[in-house]
PABATOR-805163 format. One record per residue (C-alpha): residue number from 0; residue in one letter; z, x, y. Coordinates in Angstrom, 2 decimals. Layout:
<sites>
<site nr="NUM" rest="A" up="Z" east="X" north="Y"/>
...
</sites>
This chain:
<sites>
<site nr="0" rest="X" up="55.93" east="82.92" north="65.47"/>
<site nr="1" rest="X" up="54.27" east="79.70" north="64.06"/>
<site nr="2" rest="X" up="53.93" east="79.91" north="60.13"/>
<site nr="3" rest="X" up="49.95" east="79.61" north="58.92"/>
<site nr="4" rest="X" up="48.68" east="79.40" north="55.15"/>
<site nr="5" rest="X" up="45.07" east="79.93" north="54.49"/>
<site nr="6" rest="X" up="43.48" east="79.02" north="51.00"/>
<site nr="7" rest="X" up="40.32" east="80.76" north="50.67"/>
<site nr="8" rest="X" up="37.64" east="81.60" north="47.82"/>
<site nr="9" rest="X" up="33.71" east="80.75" north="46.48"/>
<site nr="10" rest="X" up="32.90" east="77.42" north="46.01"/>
<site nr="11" rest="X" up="34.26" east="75.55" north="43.38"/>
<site nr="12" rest="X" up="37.35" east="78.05" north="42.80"/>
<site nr="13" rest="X" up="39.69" east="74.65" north="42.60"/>
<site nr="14" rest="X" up="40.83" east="75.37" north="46.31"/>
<site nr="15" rest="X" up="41.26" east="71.53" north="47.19"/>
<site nr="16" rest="X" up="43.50" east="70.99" north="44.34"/>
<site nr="17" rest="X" up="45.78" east="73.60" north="44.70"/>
<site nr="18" rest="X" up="45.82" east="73.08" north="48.25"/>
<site nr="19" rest="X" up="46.90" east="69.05" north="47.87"/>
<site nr="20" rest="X" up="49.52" east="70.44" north="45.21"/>
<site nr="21" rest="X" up="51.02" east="72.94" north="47.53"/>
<site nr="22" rest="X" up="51.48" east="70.77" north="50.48"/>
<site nr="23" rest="X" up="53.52" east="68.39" north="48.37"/>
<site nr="24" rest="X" up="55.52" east="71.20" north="47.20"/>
<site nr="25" rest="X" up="55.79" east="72.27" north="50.49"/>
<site nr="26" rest="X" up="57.17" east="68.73" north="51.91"/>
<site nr="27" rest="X" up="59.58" east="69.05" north="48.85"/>
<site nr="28" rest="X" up="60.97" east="72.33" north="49.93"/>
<site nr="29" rest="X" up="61.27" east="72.32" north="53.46"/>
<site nr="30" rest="X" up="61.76" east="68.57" north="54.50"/>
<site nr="31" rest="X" up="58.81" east="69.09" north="57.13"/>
<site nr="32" rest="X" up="55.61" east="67.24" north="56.86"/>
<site nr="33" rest="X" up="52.60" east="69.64" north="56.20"/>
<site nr="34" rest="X" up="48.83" east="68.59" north="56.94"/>
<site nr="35" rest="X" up="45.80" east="70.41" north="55.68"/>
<site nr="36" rest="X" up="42.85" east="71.35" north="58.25"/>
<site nr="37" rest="X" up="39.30" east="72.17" north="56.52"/>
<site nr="38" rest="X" up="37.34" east="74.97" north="57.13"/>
<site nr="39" rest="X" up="34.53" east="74.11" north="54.72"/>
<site nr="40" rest="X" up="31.40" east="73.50" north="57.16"/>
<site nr="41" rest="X" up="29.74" east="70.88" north="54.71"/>
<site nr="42" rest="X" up="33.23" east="68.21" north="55.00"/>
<site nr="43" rest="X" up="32.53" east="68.11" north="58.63"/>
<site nr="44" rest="X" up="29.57" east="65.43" north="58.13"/>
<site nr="45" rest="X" up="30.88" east="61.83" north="57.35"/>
<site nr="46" rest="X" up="27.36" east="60.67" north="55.81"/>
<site nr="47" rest="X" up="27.65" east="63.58" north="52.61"/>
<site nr="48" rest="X" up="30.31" east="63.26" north="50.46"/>
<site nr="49" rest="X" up="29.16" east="63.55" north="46.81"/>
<site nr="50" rest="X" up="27.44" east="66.85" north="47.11"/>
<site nr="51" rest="X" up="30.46" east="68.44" north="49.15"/>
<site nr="52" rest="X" up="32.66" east="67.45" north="46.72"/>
<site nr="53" rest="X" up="34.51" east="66.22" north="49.69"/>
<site nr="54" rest="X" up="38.10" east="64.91" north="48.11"/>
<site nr="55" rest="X" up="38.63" east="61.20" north="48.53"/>
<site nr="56" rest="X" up="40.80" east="59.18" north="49.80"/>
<site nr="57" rest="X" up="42.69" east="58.86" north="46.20"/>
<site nr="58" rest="X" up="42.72" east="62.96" north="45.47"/>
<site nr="59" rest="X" up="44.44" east="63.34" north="49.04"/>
<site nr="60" rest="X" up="47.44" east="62.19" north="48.01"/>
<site nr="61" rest="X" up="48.48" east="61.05" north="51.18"/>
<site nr="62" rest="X" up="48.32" east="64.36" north="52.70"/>
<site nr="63" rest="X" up="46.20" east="64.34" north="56.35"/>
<site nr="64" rest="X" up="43.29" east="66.21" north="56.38"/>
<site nr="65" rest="X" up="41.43" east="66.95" north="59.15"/>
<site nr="66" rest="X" up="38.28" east="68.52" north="60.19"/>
<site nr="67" rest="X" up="36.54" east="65.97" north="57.68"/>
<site nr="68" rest="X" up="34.33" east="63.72" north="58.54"/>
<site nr="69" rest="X" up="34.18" east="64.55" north="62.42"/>
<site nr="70" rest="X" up="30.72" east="64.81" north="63.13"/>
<site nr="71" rest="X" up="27.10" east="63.64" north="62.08"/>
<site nr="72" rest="X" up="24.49" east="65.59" north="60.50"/>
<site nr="73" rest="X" up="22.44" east="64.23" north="63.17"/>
<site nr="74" rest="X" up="24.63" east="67.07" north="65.49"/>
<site nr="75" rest="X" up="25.29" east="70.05" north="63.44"/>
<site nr="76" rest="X" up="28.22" east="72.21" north="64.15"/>
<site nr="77" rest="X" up="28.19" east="75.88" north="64.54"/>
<site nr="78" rest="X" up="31.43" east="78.35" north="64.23"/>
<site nr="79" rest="X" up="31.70" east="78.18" north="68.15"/>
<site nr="80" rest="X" up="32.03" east="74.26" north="68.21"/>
<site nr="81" rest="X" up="34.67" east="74.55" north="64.83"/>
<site nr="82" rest="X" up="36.73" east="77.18" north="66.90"/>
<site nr="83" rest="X" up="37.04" east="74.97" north="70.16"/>
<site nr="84" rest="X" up="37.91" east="71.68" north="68.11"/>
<site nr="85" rest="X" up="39.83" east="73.65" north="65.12"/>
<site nr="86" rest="X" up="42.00" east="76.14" north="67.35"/>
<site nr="87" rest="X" up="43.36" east="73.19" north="70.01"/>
<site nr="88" rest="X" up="44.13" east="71.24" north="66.48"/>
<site nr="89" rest="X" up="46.13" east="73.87" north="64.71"/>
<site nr="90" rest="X" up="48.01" east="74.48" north="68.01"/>
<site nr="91" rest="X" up="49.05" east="71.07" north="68.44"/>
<site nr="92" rest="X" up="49.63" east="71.01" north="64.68"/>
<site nr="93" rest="X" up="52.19" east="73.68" north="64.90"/>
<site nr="94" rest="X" up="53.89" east="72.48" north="68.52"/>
<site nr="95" rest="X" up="54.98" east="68.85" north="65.90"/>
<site nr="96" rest="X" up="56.91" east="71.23" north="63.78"/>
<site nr="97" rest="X" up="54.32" east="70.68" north="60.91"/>
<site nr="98" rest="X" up="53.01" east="73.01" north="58.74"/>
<site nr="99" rest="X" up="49.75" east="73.76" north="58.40"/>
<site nr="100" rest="X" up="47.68" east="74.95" north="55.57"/>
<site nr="101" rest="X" up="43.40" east="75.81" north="56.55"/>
<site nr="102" rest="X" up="41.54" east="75.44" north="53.54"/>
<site nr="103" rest="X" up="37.67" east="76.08" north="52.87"/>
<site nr="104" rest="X" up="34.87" east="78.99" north="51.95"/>
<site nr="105" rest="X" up="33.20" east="79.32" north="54.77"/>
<site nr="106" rest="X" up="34.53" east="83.02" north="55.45"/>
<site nr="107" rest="X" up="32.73" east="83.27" north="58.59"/>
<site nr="108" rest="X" up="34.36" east="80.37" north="60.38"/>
<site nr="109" rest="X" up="37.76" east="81.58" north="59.12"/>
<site nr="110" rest="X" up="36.98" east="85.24" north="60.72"/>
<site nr="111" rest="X" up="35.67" east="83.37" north="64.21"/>
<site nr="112" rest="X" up="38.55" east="81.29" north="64.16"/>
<site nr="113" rest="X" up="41.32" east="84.05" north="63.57"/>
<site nr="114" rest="X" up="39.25" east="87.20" north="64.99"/>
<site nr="115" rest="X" up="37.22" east="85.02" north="67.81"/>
<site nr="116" rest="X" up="33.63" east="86.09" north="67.89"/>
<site nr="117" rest="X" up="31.16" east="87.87" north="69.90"/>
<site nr="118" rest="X" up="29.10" east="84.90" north="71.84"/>
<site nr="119" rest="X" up="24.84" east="85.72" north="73.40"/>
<site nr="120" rest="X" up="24.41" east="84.18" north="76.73"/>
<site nr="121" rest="X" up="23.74" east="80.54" north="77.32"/>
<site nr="122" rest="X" up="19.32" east="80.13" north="76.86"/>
<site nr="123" rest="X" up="17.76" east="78.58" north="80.03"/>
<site nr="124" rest="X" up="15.71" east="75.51" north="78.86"/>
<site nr="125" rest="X" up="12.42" east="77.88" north="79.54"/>
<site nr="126" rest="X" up="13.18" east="80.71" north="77.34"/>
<site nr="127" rest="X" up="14.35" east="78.00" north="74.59"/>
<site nr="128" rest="X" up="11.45" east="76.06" north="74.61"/>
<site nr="129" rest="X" up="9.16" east="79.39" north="74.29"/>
<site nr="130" rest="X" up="11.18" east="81.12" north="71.53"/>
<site nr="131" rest="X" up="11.06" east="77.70" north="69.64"/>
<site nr="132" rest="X" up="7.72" east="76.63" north="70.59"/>
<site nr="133" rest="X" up="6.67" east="80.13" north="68.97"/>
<site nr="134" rest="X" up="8.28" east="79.29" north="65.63"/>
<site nr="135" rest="X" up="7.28" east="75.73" north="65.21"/>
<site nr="136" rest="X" up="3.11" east="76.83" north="65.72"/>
<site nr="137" rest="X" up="3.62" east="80.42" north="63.86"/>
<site nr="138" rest="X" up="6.85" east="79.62" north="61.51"/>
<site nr="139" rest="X" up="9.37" east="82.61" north="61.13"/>
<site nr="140" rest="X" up="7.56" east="85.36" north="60.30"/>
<site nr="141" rest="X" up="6.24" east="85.28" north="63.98"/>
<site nr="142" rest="X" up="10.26" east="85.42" north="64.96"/>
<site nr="143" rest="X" up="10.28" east="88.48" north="62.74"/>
<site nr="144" rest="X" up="7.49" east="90.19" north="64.03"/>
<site nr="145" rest="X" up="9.25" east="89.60" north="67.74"/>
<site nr="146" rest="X" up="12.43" east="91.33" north="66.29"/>
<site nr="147" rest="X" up="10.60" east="93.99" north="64.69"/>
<site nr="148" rest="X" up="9.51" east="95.22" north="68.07"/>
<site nr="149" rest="X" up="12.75" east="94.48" north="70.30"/>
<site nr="150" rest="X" up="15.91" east="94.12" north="68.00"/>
<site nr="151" rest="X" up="15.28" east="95.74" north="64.72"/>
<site nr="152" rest="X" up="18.64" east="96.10" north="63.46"/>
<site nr="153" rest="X" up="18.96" east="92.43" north="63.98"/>
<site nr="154" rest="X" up="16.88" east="92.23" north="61.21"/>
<site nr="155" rest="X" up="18.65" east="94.77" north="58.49"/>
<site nr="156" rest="X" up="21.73" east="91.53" north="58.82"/>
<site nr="157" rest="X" up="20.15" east="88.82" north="58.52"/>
<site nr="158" rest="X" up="18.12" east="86.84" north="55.53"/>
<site nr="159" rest="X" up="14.42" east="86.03" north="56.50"/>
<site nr="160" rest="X" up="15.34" east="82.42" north="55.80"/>
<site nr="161" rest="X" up="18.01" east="82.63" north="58.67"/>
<site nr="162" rest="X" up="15.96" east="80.43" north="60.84"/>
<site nr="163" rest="X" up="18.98" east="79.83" north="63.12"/>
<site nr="164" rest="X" up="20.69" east="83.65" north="63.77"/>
<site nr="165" rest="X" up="17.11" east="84.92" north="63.74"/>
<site nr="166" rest="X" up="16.06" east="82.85" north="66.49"/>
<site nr="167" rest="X" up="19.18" east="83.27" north="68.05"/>
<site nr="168" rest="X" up="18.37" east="87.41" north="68.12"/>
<site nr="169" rest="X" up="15.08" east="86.65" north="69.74"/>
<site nr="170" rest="X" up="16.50" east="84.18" north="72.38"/>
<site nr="171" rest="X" up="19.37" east="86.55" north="73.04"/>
<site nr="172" rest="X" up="17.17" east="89.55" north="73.82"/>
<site nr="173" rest="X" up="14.42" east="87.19" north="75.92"/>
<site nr="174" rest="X" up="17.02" east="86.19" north="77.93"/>
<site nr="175" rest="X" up="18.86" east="89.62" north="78.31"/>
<site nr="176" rest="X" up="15.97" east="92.48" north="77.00"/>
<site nr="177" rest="X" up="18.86" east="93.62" north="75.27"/>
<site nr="178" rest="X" up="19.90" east="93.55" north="71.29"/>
<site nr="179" rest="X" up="22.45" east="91.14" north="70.09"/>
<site nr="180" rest="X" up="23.11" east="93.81" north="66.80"/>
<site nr="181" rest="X" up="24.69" east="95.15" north="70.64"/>
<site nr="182" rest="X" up="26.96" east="92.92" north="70.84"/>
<site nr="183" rest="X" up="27.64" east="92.97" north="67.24"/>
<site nr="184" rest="X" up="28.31" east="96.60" north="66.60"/>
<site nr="185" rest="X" up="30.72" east="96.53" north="69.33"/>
<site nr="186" rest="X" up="32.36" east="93.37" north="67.83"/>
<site nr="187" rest="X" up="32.75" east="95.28" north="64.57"/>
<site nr="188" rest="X" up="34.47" east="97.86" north="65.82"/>
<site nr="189" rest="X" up="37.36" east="95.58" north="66.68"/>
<site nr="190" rest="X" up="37.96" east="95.77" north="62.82"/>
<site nr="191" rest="X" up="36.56" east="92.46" north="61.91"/>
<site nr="192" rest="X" up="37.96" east="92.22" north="58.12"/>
<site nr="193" rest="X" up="41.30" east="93.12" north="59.32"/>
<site nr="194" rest="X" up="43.29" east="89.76" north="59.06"/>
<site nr="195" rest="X" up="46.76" east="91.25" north="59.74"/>
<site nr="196" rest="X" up="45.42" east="91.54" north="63.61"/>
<site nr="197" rest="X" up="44.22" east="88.33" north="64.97"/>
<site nr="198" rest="X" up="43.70" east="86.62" north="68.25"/>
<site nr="199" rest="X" up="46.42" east="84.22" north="67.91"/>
<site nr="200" rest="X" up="50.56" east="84.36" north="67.54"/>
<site nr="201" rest="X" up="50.22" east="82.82" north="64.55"/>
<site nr="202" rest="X" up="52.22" east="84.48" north="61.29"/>
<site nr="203" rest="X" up="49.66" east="84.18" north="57.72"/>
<site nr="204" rest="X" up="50.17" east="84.32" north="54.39"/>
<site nr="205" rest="X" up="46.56" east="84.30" north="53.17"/>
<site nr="206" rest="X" up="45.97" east="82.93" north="49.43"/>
<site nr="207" rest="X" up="42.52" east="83.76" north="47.69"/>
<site nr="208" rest="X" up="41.54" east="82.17" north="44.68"/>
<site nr="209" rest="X" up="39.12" east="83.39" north="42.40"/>
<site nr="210" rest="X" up="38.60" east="83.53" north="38.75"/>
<site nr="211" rest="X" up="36.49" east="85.23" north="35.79"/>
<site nr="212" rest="X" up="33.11" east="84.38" north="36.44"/>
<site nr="213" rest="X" up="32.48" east="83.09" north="32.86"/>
<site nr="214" rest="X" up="35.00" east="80.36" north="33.50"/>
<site nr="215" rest="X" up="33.94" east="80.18" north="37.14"/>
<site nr="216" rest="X" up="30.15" east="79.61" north="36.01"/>
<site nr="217" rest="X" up="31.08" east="76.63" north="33.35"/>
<site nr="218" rest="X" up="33.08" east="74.77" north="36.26"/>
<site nr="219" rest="X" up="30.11" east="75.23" north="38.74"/>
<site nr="220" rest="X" up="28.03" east="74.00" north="36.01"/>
<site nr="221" rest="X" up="30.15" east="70.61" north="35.04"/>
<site nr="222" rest="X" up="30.96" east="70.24" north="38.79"/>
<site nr="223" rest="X" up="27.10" east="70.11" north="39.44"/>
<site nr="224" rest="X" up="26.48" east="67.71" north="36.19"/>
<site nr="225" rest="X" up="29.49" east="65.21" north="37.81"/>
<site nr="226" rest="X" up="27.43" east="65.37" north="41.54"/>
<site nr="227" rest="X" up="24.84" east="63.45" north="39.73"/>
<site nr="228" rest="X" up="27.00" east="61.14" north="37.58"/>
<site nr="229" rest="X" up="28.62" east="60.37" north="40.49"/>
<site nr="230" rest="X" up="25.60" east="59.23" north="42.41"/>
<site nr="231" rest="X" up="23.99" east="62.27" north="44.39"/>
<site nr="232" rest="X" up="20.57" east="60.94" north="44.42"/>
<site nr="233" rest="X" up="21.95" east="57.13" north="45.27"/>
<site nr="234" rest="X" up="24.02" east="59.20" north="47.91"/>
<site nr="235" rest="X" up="20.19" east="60.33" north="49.75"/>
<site nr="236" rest="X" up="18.37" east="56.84" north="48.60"/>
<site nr="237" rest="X" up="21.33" east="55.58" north="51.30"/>
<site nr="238" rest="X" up="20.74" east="57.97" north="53.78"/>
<site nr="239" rest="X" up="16.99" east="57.18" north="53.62"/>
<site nr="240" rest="X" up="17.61" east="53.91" north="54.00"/>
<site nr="241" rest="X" up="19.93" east="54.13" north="57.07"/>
<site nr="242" rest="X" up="17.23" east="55.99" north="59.12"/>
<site nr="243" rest="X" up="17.47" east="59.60" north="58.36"/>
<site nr="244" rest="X" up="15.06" east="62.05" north="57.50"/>
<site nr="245" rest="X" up="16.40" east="64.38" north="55.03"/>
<site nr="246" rest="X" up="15.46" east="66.86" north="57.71"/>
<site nr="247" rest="X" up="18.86" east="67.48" north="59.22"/>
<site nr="248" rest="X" up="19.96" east="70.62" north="58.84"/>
<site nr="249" rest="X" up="23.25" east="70.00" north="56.71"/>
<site nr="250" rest="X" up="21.13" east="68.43" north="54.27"/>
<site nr="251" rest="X" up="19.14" east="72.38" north="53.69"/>
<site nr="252" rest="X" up="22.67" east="72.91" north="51.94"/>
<site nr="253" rest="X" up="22.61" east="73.61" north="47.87"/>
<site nr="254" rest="X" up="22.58" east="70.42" north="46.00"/>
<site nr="255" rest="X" up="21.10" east="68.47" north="48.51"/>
<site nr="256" rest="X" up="17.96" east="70.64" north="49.15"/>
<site nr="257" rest="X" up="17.69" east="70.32" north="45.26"/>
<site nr="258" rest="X" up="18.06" east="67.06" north="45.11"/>
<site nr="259" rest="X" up="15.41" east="65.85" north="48.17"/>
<site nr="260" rest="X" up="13.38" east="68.33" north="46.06"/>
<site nr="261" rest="X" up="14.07" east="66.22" north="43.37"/>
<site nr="262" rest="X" up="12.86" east="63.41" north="44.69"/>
<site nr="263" rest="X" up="9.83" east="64.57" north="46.11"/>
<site nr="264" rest="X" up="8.68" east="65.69" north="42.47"/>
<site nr="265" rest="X" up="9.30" east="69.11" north="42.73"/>
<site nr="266" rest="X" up="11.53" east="69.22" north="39.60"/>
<site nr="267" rest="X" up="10.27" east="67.60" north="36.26"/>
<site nr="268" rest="X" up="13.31" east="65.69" north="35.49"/>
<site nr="269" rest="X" up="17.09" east="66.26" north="36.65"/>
<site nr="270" rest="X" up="17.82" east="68.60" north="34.17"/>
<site nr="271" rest="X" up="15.76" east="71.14" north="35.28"/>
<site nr="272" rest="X" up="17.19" east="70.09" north="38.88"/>
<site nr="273" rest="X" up="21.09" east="70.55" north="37.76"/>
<site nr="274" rest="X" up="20.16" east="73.79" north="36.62"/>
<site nr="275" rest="X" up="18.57" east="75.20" north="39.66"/>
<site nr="276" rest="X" up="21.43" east="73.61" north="41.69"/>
<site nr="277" rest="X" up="23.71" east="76.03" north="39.58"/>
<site nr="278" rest="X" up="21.85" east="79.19" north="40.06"/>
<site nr="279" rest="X" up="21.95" east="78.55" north="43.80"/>
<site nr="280" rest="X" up="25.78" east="77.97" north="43.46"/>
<site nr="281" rest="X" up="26.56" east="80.75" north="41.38"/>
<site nr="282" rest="X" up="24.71" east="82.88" north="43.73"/>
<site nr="283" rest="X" up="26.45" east="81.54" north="47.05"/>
<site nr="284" rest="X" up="29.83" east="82.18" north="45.40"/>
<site nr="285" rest="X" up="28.93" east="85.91" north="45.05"/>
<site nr="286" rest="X" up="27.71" east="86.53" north="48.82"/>
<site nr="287" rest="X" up="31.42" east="84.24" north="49.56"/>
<site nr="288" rest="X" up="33.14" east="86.82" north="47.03"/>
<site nr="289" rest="X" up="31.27" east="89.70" north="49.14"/>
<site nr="290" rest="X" up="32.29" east="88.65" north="52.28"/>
<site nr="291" rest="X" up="36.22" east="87.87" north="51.35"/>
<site nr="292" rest="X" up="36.39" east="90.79" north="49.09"/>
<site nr="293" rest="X" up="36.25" east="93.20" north="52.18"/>
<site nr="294" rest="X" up="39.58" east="91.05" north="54.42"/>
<site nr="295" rest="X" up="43.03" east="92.50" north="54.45"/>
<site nr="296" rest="X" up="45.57" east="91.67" north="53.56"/>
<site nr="297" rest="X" up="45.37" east="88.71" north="51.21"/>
<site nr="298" rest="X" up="46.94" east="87.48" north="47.66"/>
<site nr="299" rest="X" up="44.45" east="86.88" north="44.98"/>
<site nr="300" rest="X" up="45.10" east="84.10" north="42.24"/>
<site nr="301" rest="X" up="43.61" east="82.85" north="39.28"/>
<site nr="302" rest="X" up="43.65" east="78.84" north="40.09"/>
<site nr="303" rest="X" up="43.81" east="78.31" north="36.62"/>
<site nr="304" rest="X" up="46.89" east="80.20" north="35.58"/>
<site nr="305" rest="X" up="48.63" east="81.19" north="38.65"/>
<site nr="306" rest="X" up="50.25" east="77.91" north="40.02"/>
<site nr="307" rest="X" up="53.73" east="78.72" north="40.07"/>
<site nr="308" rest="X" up="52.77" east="82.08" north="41.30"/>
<site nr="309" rest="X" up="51.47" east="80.44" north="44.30"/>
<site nr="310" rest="X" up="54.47" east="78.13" north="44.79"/>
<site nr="311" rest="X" up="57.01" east="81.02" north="44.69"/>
<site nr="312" rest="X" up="54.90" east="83.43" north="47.29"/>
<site nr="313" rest="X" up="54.34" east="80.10" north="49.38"/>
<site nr="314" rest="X" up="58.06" east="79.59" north="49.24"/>
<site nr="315" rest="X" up="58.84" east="82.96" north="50.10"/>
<site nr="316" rest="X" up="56.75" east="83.24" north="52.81"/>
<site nr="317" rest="X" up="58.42" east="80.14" north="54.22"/>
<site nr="318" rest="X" up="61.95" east="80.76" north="53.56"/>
</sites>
């Protein structure tokens, strides 16, 4: 059974690093060349790289990373688009004899990828058009107000900002007249959080990092202060000037929203910008915490003090 290592935690828990380190430990060890496939759903885009903190060419080392830069935020990529490209990938990965080590936060793409995911019909162009038509003229509470009355539980999931799942619901049950929460519920009960039963023959040793949230909160905050020393806002004046709109949806993504904002004279100076752009973070890393708190089985690390602790279980796992 083909040998996987996942590195997971919130944002800005130092996963790239120790990810970079660990494949050249693991090279060292075993002789065997070992790549590194993302799973963060910002390092798709090839335009954003500042307020990913996407590593460069430089911090990779020389290790090959995939699953960055693949797509435009012009075309936004969902889970189901990551599992067809990422699943072929990792296959073919493994048939070279290298190993492979999936790195990112985005906890829901890691569960579609390894526990596959429950999938609403395909939307004729009619029922599309009428579901969006309805939220451009009415916005989303109108979306709500159509889920109130045909998929409620929808509703008790998902955020009221959720533009995308929430029309999803209500295209899903004008298609069908039945509840996607349906399909959910009985995807649930195929123990979801579970990661020692998965949809491919695939052996993991999964690696969480996390940290105390004191120390967590001062590297969000000097992470966020570097973003703009490193050029965030030159990073949009660019994209502005190459013909986008700072409408596509990977640009609705913390730093960047803050940032347009920013611009737009929402903010009184950056300060006051940074700041917000750190309350947003801290927040997303506890929903990322909630979410990887409840898979099994997993190792949990400090990335601060645990290094060697992750070299020997990596080395165990392989040897």
């Amino acid at each position: 059974m083909n040998k996987l290592i996942i590195i997971s935690g919130p944002t800005a828990s130092g996963k790239t690093k120790i990810s970079i380190e660990l494949a050249d430990k693991i090279m060292s060890l075993t002789n065997k060349s070992c790549v590194i496939v993302n799973f963060d759903s910002l390092l798709f885009y090839k335009e954003i790289s500042i307020g990913t903190a996407k590593p460069n060419i430089s911090e990779r080392k020389g290790i090959p990373h995939y699953m960055i830069d693949i797509e435009s935020i012009k075309s936004p990529m969902n889970a189901a688009d990551f599992i067809k490209i990422g699943e072929k990938l990792i296959k073919d990965l493994m048939e070279k004899d290298q190993y492979v080590i999936l790195v990112g936060g985005s906890a829901f793409y890691l569960r579609a990828l390894l526990k596959g995911m429950y999938e609403s019909v395909t939307p004729s162009v009619e029922v599309k058009e009428k579901i969006d038509q309805i939220f451009r003229e009415q916005g989303i509470s109108a979306i709500i107000d159509y889920l109130k009355l045909n998929d409620p539980e929808s509703l008790q999931n998902l955020h009221p900002n959720d533009q995308y799942r929430l029309t999803r619901a209500a295209i899903h049950f004008e298609m069908t007249k039945t509840k996607i929460s349906d399909l959910k519920i009985n995807h649930d009960s195929n123990l979801p959080y579970d990661f020692s039963q998965i949809i491919h023959p695939w052996n993991i040793l999964h690696i969480y990092l996390d940290l105390p949230r004191e120390q967590h909160f001062e590297i969000i905050k000097n992470r966020t202060e570097k973003m703009f020393k490193d050029g965030l806002l030159i990073e949009i004046e660019r994209l502005v000037a190459s013909g986008f709109t700072l409408n596509e949806k990977p640009l609705g993504s913390i730093g960047y929203k803050e940032a347009i904002m920013l611009k737009n004279g929402h903010f009184q100076n950056a300060t006051e910008c940074m700041e917000r752009i750190a309350i947003s973070t801290r927040q997303l890393a506890k929903s990322q915490r909630t979410f990887f708190n409840k898979i099994t089985p997993k190792m949990t690390f400090n990335p601060l003090t645990d290094q060697e602790k992750i070299f020997r279980c990596v080395e165990q796992f392989l040897t």
